[in-house]
C-alpha positions as semicolon CSV with decimal commas, in nm:
position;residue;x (nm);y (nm);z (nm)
1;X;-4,039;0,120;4,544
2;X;-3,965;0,501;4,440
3;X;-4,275;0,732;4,425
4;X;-4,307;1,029;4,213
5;X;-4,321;1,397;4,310
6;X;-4,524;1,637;4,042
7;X;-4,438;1,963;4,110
8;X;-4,757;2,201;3,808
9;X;-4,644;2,560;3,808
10;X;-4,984;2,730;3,725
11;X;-5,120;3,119;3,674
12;X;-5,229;3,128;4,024
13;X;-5,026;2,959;4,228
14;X;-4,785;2,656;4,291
15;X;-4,923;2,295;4,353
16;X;-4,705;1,982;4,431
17;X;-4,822;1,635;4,370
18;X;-4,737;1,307;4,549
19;X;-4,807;0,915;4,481
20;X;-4,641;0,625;4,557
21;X;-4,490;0,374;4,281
22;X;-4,820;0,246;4,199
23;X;-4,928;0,627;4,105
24;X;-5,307;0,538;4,170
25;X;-5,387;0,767;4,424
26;X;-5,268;1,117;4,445
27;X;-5,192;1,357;4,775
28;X;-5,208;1,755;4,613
29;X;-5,039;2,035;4,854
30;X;-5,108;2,391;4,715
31;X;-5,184;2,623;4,645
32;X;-4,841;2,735;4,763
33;X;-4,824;3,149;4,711
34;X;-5,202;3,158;4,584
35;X;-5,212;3,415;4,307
36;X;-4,868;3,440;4,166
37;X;-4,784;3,338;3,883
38;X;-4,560;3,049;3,941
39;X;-4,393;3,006;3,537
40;X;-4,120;2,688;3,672
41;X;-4,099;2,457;3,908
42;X;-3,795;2,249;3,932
43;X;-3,654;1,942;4,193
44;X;-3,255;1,890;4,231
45;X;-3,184;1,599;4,080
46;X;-2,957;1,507;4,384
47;X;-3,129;1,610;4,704
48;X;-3,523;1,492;4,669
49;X;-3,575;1,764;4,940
50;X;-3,461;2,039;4,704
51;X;-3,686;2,237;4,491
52;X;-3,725;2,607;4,334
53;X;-3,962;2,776;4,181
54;X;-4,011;3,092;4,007
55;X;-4,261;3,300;4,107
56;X;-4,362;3,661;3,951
57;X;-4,606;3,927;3,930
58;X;-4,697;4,231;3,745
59;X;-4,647;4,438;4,123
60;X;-4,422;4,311;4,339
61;X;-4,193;4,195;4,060
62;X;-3,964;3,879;4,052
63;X;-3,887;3,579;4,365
64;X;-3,722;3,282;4,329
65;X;-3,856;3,054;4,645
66;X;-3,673;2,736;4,738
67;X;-3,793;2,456;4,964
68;X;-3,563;2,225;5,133
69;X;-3,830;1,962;5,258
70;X;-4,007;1,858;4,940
71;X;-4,246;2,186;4,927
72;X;-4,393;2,155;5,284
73;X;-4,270;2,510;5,320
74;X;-4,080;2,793;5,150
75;X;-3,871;3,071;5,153
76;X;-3,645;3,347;4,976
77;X;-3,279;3,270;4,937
78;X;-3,093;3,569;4,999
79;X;-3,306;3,794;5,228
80;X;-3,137;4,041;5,418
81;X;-3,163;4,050;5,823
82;X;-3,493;4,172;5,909
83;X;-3,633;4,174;5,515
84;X;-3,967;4,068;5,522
85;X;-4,055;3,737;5,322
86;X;-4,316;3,889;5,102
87;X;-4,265;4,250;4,975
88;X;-4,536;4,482;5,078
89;X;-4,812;4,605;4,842
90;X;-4,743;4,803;4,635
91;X;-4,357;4,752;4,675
92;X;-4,139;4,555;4,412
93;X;-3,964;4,260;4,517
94;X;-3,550;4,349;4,520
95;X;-3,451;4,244;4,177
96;X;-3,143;4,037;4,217
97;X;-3,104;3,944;3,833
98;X;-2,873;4,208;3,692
99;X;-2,729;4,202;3,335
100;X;-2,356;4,204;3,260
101;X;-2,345;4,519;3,048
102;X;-1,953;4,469;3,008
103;X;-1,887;4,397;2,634
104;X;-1,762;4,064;2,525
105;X;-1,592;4,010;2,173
106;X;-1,608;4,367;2,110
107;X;-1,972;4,322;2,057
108;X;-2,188;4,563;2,303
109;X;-2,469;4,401;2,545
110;X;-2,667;4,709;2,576
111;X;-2,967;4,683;2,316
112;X;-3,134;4,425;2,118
113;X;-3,338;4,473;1,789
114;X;-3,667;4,484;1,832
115;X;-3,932;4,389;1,536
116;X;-3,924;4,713;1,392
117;X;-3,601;4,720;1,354
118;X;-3,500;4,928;1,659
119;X;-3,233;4,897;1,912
120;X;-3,407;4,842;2,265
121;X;-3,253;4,800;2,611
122;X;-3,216;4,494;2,741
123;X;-3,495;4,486;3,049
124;X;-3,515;4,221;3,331
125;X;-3,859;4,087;3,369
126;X;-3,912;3,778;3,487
127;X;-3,771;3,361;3,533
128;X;-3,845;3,158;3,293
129;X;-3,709;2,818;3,391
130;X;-3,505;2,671;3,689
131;X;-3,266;2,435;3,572
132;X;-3,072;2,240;3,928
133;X;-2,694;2,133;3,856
134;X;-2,674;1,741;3,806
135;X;-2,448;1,703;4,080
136;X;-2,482;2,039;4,306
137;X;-2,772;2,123;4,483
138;X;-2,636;2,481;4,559
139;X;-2,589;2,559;4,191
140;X;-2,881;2,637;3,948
141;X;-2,936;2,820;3,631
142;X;-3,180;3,013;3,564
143;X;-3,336;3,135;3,225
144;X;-3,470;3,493;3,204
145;X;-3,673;3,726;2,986
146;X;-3,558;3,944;2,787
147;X;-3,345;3,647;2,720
148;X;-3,022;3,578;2,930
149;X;-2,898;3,297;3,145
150;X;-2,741;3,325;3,517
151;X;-2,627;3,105;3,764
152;X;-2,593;3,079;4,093
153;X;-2,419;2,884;4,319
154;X;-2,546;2,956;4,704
155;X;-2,886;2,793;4,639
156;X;-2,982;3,094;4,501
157;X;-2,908;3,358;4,744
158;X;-2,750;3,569;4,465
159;X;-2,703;3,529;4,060
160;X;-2,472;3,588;3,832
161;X;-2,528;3,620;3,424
162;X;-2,353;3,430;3,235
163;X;-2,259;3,701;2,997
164;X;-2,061;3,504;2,712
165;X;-2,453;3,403;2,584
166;X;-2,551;3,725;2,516
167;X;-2,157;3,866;2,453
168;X;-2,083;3,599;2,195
169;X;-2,172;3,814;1,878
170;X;-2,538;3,748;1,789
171;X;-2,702;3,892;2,094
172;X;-2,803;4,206;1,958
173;X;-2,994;4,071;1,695
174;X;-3,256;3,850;1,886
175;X;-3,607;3,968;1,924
176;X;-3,890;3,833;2,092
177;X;-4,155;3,570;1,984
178;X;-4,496;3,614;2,093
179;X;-4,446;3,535;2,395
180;X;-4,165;3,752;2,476
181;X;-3,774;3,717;2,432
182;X;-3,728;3,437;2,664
183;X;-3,478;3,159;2,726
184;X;-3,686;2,929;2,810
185;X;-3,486;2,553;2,766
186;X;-3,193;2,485;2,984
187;X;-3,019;2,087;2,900
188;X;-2,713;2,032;3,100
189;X;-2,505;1,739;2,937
190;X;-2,433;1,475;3,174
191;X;-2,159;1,308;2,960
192;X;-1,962;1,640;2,906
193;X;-1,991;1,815;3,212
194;X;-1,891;2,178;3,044
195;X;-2,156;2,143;2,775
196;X;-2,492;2,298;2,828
197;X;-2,775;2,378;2,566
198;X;-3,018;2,687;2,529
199;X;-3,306;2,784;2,340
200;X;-3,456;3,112;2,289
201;X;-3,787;3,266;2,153
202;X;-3,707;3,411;1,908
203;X;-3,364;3,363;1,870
204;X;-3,291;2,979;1,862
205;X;-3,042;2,742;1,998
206;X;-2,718;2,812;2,132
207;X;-2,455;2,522;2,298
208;X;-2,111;2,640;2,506
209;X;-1,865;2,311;2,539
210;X;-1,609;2,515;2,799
211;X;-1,895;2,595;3,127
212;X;-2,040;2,876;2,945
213;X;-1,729;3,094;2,860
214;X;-1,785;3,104;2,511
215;X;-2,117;2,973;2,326
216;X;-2,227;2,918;1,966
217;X;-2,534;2,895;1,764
218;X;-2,670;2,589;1,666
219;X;-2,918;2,616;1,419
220;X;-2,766;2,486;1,108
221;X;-3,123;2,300;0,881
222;X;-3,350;2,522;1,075
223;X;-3,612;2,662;0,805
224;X;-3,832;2,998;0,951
225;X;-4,062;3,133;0,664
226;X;-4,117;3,446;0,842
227;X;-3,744;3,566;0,845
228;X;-3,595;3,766;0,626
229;X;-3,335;3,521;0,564
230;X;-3,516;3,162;0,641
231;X;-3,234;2,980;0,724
232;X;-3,056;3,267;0,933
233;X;-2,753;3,169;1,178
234;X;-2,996;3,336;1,415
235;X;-3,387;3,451;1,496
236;X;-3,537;3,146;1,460
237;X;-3,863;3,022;1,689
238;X;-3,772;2,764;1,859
239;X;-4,056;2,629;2,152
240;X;-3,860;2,371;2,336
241;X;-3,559;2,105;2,289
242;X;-3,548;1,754;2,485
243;X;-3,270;1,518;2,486
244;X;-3,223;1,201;2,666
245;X;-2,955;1,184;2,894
246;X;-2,819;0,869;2,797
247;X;-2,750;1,021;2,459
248;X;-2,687;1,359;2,464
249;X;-2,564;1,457;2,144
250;X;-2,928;1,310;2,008
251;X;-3,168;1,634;2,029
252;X;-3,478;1,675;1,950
253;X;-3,690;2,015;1,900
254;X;-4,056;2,121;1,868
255;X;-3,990;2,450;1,695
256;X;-4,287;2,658;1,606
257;X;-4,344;2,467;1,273
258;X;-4,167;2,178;1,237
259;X;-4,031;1,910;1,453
260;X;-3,655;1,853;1,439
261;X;-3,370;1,642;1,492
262;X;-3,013;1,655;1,567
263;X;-2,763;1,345;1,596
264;X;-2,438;1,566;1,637
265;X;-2,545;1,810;1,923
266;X;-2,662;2,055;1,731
267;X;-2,431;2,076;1,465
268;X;-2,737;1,996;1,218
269;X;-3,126;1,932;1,231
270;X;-3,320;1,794;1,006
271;X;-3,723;1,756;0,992
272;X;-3,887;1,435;1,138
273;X;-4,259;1,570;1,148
274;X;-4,384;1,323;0,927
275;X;-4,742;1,241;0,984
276;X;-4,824;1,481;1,221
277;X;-5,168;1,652;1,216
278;X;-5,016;1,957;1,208
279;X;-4,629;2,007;1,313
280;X;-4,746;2,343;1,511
281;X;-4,685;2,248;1,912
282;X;-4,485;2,382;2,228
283;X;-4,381;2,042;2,389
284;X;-4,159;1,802;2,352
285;X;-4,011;1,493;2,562
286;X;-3,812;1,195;2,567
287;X;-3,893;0,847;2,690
288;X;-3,710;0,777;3,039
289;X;-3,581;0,401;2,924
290;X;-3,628;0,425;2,557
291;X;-3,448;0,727;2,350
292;X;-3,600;0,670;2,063
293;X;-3,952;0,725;2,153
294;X;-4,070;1,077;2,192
295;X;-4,362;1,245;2,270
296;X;-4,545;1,580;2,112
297;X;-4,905;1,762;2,181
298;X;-4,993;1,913;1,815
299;X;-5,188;2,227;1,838
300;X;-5,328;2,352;1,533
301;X;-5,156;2,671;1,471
302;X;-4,964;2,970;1,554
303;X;-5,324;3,139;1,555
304;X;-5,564;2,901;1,704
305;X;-5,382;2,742;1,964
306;X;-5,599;2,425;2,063
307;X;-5,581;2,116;1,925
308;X;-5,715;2,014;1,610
309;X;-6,061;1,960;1,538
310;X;-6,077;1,982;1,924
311;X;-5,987;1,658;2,024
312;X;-5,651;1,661;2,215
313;X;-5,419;1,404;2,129
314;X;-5,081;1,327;2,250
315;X;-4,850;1,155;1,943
316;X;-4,561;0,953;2,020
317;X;-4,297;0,809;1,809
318;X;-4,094;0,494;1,849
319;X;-3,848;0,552;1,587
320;X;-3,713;0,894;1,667
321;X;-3,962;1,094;1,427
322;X;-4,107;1,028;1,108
323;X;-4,363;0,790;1,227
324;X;-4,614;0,915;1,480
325;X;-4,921;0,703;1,626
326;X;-5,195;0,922;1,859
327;X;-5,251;0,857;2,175
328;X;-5,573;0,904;2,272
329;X;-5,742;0,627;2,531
330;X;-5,906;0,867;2,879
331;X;-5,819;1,215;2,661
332;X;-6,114;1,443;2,577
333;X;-6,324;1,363;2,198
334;X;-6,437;1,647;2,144
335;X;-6,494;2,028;2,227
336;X;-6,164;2,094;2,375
337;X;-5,970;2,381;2,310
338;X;-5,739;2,409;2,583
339;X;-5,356;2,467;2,544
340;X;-5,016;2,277;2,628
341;X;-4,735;2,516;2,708
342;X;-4,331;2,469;2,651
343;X;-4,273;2,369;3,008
344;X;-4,596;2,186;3,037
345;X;-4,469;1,785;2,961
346;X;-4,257;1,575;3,180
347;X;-4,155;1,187;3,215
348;X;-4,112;0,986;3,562
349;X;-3,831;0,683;3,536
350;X;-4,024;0,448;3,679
351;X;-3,963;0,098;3,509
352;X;-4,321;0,141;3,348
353;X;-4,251;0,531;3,214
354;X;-4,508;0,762;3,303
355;X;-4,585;1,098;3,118
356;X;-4,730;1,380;3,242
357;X;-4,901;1,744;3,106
358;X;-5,084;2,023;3,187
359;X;-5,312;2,256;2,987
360;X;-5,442;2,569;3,021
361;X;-5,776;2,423;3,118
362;X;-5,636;2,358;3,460
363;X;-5,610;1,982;3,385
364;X;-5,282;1,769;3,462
365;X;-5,309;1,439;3,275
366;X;-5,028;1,118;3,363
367;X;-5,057;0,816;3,213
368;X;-4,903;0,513;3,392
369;X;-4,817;0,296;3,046
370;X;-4,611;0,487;2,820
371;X;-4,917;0,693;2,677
372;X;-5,143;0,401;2,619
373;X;-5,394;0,560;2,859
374;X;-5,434;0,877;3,047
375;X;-5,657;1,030;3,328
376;X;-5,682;1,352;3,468
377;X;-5,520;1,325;3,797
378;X;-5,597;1,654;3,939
379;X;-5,873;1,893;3,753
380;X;-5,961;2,259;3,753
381;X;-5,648;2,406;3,843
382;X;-5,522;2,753;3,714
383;X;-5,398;2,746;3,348
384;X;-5,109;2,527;3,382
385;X;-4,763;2,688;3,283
386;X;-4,527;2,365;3,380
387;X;-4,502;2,041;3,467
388;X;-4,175;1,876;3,650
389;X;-4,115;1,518;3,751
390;X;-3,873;1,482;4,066
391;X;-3,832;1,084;4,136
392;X;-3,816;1,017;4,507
393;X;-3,649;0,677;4,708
């Protein structure tokens, strides 16, 4: 029977999470580099023993870790001979993420726009999400702020951009959400093995069908009140996008209002909120077995973000949107005002699916049934930032 490997990215520090295939009882290792702030965690796909995480702070700057034994230990791809592990205070970390400032269809990748209208530099600042290759565990992309993707292929040792995102023509027009400018969702196709999806705060969603040469906004149905323009090629708010990798031209997005749909990779979306509480939310997932069930975490707005009327509720819907039922057996009733973030929802593919999240009460829920019920299977963690499922034999 496979067991399940949790790996909750929180505030202050890394913790990984073990059960067997019954997922009853639960072993928790951490915290793993206590009072970082550890924004993704992410297992290869291929290699159960592979994982890396993203780990950043306001002094010593920006460290990818890796593990190569299932997060028993760690260290820093890349380090030169004699380089300690951890920089010293008050030293940065080496920042190995440097922008492409070549131009790419004569369109210069020097500034962005900033809300008032200004041109800014672009300015590394930290990893947003870890994204393993589907068949490589020596390549993975990473998603940065201010918003860029790189790559690398040495198991992170060094990084490349992938300039053609920011090169293709819209770049200098993106600004940042509240959060910052971030590109934050990272969906590798596993049908079409040169197509690979992005999202950006607040810029929107972007798809490249030839390994990232050349990309292309897709955000064609997407409404945004507060633009300018609502319906803008570009500069839309978009929280996270899920697909299901047994259809992969089927995406769906929480954006921040209104959840979405696309049946033609991106080309279109259309709005399947339906009877949502309130279509305000950061997460969004996918069934493991059935792709038409989905799951969301409504939080009441852009300005109070908790769920409403404090009871937190997880919806799921059965027929792709539309049609949403809460989920609510083992979940607080009342008085809680805690948080789900972007990264903060993940599925296991266990033959009965289990769903995980984590809020910024420190609480990582799973529920063994498909969402019929849910416990708290570790409490009083840091504020949870992510959640990751890697399946283990």
């Amino acid at each position: 029977m496979s067991s399940v490997r949790v790996l909750v990215g929180t505030k202050k520090g890394a913790f990984v999470l073990t059960a067997d295939g019954k997922r009853k009882d639960w072993t928790v290792s951490g915290p793993h580099f206590a009072g970082w702030e550890i924004y993704h965690m992410k297992g290869s796909p291929v290699d159960p023993d592979r994982i890396y995480a993203s780990q950043t702070s306001g002094w010593f700057g920006q460290i990818v870790q890796r593990s190569d034994d299932g997060g028993k230990t760690w260290h820093q791809p890349g380090l030169k001979p004699g380089e300690p592990e951890m920089p010293s205070f008050p030293a940065k970390a080496p920042n190995r993420f440097v922008y492409d400032q070549s131009e790419a269809s004569g369109k210069p990748l020097t500034t962005h726009q900033w809300y008032d209208g200004t041109q800014r530099p672009w300015e590394f600042k930290r990893v947003w999400h870890l994204e393993p290759s589907l068949a490589e565990p020596d390549t993975v992309y990473a998603g940065v702020e201010d918003a860029a993707l790189f790559r690398s292929t040495d198991g992170g040792m060094s990084w490349q951009e992938m300039a053609g995102l920011r090169g293709h023509g819209t770049g200098p027009q993106w600004q940042p959400g509240a959060g910052g400018m971030c590109l934050h969702t990272i969906l590798l196709d596993p049908a079409h093995t040169r197509r690979m999806y992005t999202a950006i705060s607040a810029a929107g969603a972007f798809r490249t069908d030839d390994g990232g040469a050349t990309w292309k906004p897709i955000n064609k149905g997407l409404v945004s009140g507060f633009m300018p323009n609502p319906t803008a090629e570009v500069g839309h708010c978009v929280h996270h996008v899920a697909m299901h990798p047994a259809r992969p031209d089927v995406l769906f997005m929480q954006k921040h209002w209104d959840v979405m749909r696309s049946d033609d990779a991106g080309e279109n979306w259309r709005e399947v909120s339906g009877n949502l509480p309130t279509d305000f939310g950061f997460v969004i997932d996918v069934h493991a077995h059935e792709p038409e069930t989905l799951y969301v975490v409504p939080i009441k707005s852009d300005s109070e973000h908790f769920p409403p009327e404090g009871k937190l509720r997880v919806y799921r819907s059965r027929t792709g949107g539309n049609e949403w039922e809460p989920l609510a057996s083992g979940l607080p009733e009342r008085d809680c005002y805690v948080n789900v973030l972007r990264d903060a929802m993940a599925v296991d593919k266990l033959d009965k699916c289990g769903v995980y999240f984590g809020t910024t009460g420190g609480q990582v829920y799973a529920s063994t049934d498909a969402g019929e019920t849910w416990a708290p299977i570790v409490r009083d963690l840091p504020a949870v930032l992510s959640v990751e499922v890697q399946m283990l034999t």
